[in-house]
N, C-alpha and C positions, 0 to 999 in steps of 0.2 A: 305528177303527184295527184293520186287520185283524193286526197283522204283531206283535202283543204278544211273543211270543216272543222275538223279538231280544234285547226288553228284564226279561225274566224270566225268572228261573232256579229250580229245586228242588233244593236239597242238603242231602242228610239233615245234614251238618255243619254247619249253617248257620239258625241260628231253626227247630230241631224240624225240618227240612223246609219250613217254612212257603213258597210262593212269594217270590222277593226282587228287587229289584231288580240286574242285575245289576252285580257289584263294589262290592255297597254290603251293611250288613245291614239294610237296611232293609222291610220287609212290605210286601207290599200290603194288609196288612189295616192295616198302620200309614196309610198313604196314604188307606183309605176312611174310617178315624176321624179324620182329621183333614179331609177333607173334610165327613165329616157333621157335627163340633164347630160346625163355622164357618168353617173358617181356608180363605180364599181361596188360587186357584193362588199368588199373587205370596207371599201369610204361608209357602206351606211351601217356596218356592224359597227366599226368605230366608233364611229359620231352618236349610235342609238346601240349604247352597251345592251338592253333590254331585248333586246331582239336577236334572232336567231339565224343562220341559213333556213332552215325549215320556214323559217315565219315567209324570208323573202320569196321560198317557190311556192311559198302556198298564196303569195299574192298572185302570183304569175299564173299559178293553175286556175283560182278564181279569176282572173282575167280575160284566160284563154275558156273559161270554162261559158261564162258570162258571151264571151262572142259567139261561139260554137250556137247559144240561144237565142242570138239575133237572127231578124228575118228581114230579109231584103223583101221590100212592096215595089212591084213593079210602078214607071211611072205612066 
């Protein structure tokens, strides 16, 4: 998913700044912990009627997209 953006927002008002889903307060860092716990796409539609499949790969993309701009310093 190229198009994350859409679906995420940064507002200093809003979780510290954290990335959020938008019109939700919900983190994408919330979205990868609950991916990493266990909880399948279908456990966090569930539990978070508000949210979408889209919302979950656009955390994943912001994730992956986020690593892809880290820089290893050598030591």
């Amino acid at each position: 998913m190229g198009n994350y953006q859409e679906y995420i927002s940064l507002n200093p008002g809003i979780r510290f700044g954290k990335p959020c889903i938008k019109g939700t307060r919900i983190a994408v860092q919330d979205i990868l912990n609950w991916l990493a716990s266990g909880m399948t796409n279908d456990e966090i539609l569930d539990d978070f009627p508000e949210l979408t499949l889209e919302h979950i790969r656009a955390a994943l993309a912001f994730a992956a997209d986020s690593e892809r701009r880290t820089r290893l310093i050598p030591a």
